[in-house]
N, C-alpha and C positions, 0 to 999 in steps of 0.2 A: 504494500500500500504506500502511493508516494504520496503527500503533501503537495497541495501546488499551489505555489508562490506567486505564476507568473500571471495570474488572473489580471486585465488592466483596470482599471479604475472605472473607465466607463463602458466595458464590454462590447464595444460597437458589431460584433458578430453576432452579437442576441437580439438586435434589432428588427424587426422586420422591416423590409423593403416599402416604397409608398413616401407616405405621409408622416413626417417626421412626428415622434410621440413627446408628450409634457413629461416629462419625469419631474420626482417628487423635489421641492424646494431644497437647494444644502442649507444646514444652515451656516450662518459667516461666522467667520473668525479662527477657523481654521488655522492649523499649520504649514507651509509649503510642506510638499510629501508626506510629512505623517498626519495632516489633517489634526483631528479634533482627540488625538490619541493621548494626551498628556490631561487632558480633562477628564477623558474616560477614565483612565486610571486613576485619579485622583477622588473624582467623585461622579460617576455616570450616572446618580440618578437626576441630582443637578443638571448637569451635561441636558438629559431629554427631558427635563422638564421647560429648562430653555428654550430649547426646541421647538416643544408646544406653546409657550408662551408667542415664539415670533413669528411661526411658521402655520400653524393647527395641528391637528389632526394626523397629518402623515408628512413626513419630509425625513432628509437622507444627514446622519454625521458620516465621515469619514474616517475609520482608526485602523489603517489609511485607508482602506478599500471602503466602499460607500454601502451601509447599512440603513436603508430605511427602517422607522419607526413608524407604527400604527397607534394611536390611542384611543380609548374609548372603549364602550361594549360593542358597538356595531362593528368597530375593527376585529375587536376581538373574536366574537364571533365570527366572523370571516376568516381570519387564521386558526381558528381549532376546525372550520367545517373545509378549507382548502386541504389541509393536512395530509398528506399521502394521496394526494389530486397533483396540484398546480403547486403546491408547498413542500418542501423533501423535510422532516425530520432529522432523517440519518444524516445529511448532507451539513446539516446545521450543526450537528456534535460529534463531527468525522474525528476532532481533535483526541474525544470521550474513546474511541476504539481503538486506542496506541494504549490505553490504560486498561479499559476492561472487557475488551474483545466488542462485539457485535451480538449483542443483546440490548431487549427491551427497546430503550429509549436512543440508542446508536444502531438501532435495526431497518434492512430496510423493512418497506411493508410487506414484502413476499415474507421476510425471517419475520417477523412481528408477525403475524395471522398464523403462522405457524406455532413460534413461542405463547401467544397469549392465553391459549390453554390453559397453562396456569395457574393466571393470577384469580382468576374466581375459586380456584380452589386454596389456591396459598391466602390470600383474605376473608375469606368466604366464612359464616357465619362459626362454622365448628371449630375451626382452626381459630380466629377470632378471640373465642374465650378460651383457648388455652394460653394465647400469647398476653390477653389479663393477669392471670399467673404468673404470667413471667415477669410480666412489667412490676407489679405487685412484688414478687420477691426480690427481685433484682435491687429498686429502688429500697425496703428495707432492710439491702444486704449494704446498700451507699450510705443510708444515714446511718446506721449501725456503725459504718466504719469511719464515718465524723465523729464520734462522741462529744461530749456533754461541750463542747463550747471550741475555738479556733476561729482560723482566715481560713478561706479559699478565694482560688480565682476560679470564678462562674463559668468561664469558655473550657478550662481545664476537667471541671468536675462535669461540666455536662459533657463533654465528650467522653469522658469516663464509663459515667453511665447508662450513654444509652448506647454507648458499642455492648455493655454486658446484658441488656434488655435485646439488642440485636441478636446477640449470639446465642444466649439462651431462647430465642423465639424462633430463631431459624435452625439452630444448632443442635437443639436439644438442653438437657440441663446440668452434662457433664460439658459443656462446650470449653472451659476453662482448661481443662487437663486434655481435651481433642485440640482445639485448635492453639494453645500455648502463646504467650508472650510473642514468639516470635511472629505469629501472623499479623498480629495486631501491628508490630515495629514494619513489618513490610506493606503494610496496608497503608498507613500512615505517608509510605512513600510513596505509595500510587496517588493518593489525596494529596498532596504537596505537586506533585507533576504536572497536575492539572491547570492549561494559562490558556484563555483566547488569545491570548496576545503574541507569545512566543510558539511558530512554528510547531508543531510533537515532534518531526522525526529531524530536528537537529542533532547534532552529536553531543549533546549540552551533560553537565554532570547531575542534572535534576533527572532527565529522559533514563540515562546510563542505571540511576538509583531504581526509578521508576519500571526499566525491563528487568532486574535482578528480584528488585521485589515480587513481578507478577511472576517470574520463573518457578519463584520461592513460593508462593501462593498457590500457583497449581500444583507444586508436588504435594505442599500440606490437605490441601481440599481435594487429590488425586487419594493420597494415602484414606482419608472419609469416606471417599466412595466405595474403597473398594472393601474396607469392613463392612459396607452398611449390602454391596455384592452377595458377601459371604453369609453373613447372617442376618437376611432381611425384616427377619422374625423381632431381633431388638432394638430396631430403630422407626421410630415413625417421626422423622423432623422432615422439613424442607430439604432436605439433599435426596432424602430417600424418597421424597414426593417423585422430585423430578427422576429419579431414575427410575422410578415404578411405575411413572405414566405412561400410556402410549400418545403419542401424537396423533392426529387427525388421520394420517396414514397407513398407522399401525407400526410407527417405528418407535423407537427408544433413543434418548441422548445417550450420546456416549460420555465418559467419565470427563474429559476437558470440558464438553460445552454445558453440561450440569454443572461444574464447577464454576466458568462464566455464569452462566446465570444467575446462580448462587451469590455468586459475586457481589453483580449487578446488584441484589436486592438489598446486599450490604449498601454498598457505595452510593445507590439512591438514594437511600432512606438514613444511614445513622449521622454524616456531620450535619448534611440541612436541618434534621430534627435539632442536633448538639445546639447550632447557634439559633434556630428560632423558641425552644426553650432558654436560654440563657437570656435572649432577650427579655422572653414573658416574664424573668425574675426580675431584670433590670429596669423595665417599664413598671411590673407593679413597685417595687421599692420606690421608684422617683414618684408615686402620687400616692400620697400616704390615704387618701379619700380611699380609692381605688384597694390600698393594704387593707385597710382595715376591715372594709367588706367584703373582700375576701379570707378574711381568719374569721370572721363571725360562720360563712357559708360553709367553710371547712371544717367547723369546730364540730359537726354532728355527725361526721362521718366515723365511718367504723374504719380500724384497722385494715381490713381486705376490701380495697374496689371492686365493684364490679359494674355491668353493664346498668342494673338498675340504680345505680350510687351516683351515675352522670347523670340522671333524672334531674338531682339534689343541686346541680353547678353549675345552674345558667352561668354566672357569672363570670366561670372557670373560661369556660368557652366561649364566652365573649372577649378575654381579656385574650385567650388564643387568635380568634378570630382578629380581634385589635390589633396583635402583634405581628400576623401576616399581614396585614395592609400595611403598618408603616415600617416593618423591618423586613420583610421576605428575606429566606434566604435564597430563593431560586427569585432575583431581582428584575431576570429579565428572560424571555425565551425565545430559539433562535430556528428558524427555518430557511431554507433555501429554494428560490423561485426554479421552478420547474421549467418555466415557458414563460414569455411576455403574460405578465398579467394587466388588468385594469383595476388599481382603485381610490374608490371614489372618481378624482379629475383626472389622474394620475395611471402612468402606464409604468410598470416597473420591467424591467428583463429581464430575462432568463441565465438563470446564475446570478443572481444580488442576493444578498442576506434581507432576509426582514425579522423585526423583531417586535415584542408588545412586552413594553418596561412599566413596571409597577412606580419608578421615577415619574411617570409624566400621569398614567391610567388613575393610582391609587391617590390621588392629590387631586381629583376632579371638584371642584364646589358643585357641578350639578349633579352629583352623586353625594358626593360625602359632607356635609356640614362643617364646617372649621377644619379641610384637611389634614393642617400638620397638629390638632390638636389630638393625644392619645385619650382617648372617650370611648373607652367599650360597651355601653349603654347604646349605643349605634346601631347594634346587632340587636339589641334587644327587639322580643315581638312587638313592643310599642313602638318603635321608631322602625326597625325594620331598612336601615340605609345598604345591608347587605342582601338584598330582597332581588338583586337583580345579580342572577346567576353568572353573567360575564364583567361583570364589574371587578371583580378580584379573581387576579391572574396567579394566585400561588404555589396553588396546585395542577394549574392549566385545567384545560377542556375538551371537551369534544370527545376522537374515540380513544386519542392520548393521555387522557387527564389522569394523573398519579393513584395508579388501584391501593397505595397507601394510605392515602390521606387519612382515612379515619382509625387506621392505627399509629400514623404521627399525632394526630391529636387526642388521641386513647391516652399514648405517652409522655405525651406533655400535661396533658389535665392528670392523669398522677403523679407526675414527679411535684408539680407545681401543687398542687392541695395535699402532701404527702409534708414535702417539705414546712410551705406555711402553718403547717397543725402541728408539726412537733416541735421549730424551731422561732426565735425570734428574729429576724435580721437587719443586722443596719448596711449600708451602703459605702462603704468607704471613699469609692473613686466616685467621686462628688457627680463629675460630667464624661459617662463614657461616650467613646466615638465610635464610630463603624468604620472599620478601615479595610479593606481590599486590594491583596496582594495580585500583582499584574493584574490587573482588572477582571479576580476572579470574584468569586461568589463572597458576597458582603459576611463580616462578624463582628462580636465587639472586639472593641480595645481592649488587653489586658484588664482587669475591673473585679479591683478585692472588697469582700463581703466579709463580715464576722458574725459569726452567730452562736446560739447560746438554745442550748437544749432544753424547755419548758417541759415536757411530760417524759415518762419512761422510756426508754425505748422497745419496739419490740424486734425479739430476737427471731429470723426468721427461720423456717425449717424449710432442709431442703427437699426442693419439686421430685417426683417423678417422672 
């Protein structure tokens, strides 16, 4: 698979013939050659809210090659329903399959209508409530091992523990002593590798880290599968799902591409969870309004969550819901034009990137009320400003939209009303920032918390 560089700026061989087409407005200010790429990396949601401030609706930055932006629901809807039509997916995250092969969400649609088998079953209602359990032990296996008072830093502990909610939901509940310290260290370097900005298959020492680490990943997830071969009798996790399925045709993965997969559902689902729970910590601590109503909501809950215990947390879920619209960690999603399209005024060509950024979408006044103000009562049935299914882009749409989502927010409305019922916390780093390395996927700023243990803890027993 090679990269290619030499795409030009304005594609003139994607034109059709005739009558010259409008393409979408740049906006100015640009850099000679690298365009608007020093903004982007700095602060991109800025960058396209600009955009829309000067421009509307759709218009192109350059970092350097020209990436139209769509805002709105009516956009949005248009790029979840072009989607594997006139819009390439795979083509948008080619960067994403130098990391974790060609699954899911770097598939094309012929592999994706294949793979998606699946995910109804890997989310699906039974599987579901076991992955409760996990989350449930997991997280009182993390406060248990904070004891009675300390610092952390928030981006650190929640990647912590929701790679051990990961592994244990997909892994099973020895996954500690299966997949070892060492997976997690090389995993880490495939999540570090990851840059729109920088090329993949340069010969860079991040790339170098990034192929040793997945080499190292498939022998460890190679070694899984082939216990779970031998005695299929004692495993019922997600590895053995996929090697006991058949596919549409009556075939089987074989032990690498179960392993991708596998991967995949890692790599999707645990850092985006890590930093948009760290936020919902970070957001409820700066509105102490917001704290307190939420330790009142949490105070009745029992020990073990479950499905009917979210009944109890409008609030949880609102403050969730709140946290993807102004922090996303999936900030912006990217497709590649199949063919001249038209929209709106606007013709775009074939081969341009388009994208729909929660920078410009989630900051609408005729949607949202006081955008940049954090108001999770928003969501509530009374107001209801989340009422318009295209309006929040963070889990995406259409026949792509994240088959996770409601077990990223399963995991966060526990870790979050888990945490706030047994501890107290103050905020130390007064004003965190979101900061984003080569203009990847947004998190906080380093950002120390102290807390202090108010009730017992419970000691958790382990799952079967």
């Amino acid at each position: 698979m090679k990269y290619n560089l030499s795409d030009s700026l304005e594609n003139p061989s994607s034109l059709k013939s005739g009558d010259p087409i409008q393409l979408p407005p740049v906006l100015k200010g640009g850099w000679p050659i690298i365009g608007h790429l020093p903004e982007f990396m700095h602060d991109k949601g800025a960058l396209f809210y600009k955009g829309y401030q000067e421009l509307g609706n759709v218009f192109t930055v350059k970092i350097p090659k020209p990436i139209v932006v769509v805002t709105g629901s009516e956009y949005h809807q248009w790029f979840y329903n072009e989607t594997d039509k006139s819009l390439n997916i795979a083509k948008g995250y080619e960067i994403l399959k130098y990391a974790i092969g060609e699954i899911f969400l770097t598939a094309s649609k012929e592999q994706y209508k294949k793979h998606r088998i699946f995910l109804p079953i890997i989310f699906g209602r039974e599987r579901s409530l076991g992955y409760l359990n996990a989350m449930n032990y997991e997280v009182d296996v993390w406060l248990d091992r904070l004891g009675e008072s300390g610092e952390m830093d928030i981006m650190d502990e929640m990647r912590l523990v929701t790679r051990s909610i990961a592994g244990h939901a997909f892994a099973g509940a020895n996954f500690r002593d299966e997949l070892g310290s060492e997976f997690w260290e090389a995993y880490s370097d495939i999540a570090k590798s990851v840059s729109i900005i920088l090329p993949p298959d340069w010969p860079l020492p991040r790339y170098k880290r990034r192929d040793r680490a997945r080499a190292k990943i498939r022998n460890i997830l190679g070694r899984l599968c082939q216990q779970r071969r031998q005695a299929p009798e004692a495993y019922d996790d997600v590895i053995s799902l996929l090697l006991n399925t058949p596919l549409d045709d009556g075939t089987y993965l074989d032990d690498q591409k179960a392993a991708d997969l596998w991967l995949g559902l890692i790599f999707a689902g645990n850092d985006t969870t890590a930093r948009q729970a760290a936020w919902c910590v970070l957001l409820t601590l700066q509105h102490p309004n917001i704290l307190a109503r939420l330790q009142t909501e949490v105070e009745v809950l029992n020990d073990s969550m479950d499905a009917m215990s979210f009944r109890s947390l409008p609030l949880t879920f609102q403050v969730i819901d709140e946290t993807v619209r102004l922090k996303p960690s999936a900030d912006m999603l990217l497709r590649v034009t199949e063919q001249e399209v038209q929209v709106g005024d606007y013709q775009i060509p074939a081969g341009w990137r388009v994208v729909i950024a929660a920078g410009s979408s989630h900051y609408l006044e005729s949607k949202f009320s006081n955008p940049p103000l954090f108001d999770p009562d928003r969501f509530s049935k009374e107001r209801s400003e989340g009422k318009d299914q295209y309006a929040i882009m963070g889990f995406g749409g259409g026949g792509r939209k994240c088959p996770g989502m409601n077990f990223a927010k399963s995991e966060m409305a526990i870790i979050l009303a888990k945490l706030l019922r047994n501890y107290d916390l103050t905020l130390l780093t007064p004003n965190p920032k979101t900061i984003s390395v080569l203009g990847g996927a947004p998190r906080p700023s380093p950002t120390r918390i102290s807390y202090q243990r108010k009730r017992s803890p419970v000691h958790p027993m382990q799952l079967n």
